[in-house]
N, C-alpha and C positions, 0 to 999 in steps of 0.2 A: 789713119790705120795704125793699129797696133803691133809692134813687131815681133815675130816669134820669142817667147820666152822672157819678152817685157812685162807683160802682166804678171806678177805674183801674185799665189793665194794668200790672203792675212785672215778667211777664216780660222776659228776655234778649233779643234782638232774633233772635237764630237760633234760639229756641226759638220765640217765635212766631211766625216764617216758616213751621215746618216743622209747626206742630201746625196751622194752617188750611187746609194743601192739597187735603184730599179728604174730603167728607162720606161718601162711598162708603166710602174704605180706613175710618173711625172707623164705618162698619157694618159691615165684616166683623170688627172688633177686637173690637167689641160682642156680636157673636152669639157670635163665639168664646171669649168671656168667662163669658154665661150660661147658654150649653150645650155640655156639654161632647162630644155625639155631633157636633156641629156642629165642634167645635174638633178633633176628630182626625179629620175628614174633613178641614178643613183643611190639616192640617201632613202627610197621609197621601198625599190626592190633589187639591191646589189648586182644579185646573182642574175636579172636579165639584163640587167643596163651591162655588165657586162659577158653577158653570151652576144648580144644584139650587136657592141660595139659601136662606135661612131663613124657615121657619114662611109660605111660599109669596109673599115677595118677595126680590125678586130687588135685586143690590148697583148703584151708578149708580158704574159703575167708568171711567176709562178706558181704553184699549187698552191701553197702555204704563203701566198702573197693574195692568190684569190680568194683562199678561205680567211685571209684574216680582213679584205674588206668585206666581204659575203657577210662577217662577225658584226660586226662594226654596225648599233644603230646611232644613228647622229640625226640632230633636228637642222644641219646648215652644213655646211662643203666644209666651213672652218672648224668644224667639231670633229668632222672625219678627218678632217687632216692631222688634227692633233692627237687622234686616240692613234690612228699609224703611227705616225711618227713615233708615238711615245713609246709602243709595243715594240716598234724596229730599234728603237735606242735601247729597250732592254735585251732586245738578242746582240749586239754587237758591242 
């Protein structure tokens, strides 16, 4: 077991601005990780994979969080993740 406040972070500093943003987008990364009918819904049709949600909850996205994967065509989970990513690293 690790004891409170033993772990330090030794990320980058722009690396972890951008990985704490959205507990929502790290649920849709997630679902589309361990099912894969859930992940080409995704990269197929954004905007119902997530109205639909997975295994019947739904993402805590914001507006401008949902429009920007709704945006987003990517041909693999790894190209959606990096055009995020890249778009959220230029707003912060």
């Amino acid at each position: 077991m690790i004891a409170p406040l033993t772990f330090q972070n030794t990320l980058p500093m722009n690396i972890t601005s951008t990985a704490t943003v959205s507990s929502g987008i790290s649920r849709v990364f997630a679902a589309a990780v361990v099912n894969k009918q859930f992940c080409s819904m995704l990269l197929q049709d954004p905007q119902v994979a997530l109205q639909k949600g997975y295994l019947g909850e739904t993402f805590p996205l914001t507006r401008e969080e949902r429009d920007l994967i709704v945006s987003i065509r990517a041909n693999s989970l790894s190209d959606l993740a990096k055009q995020v990513n890249r778009s959220l690293s230029s707003t912060y």
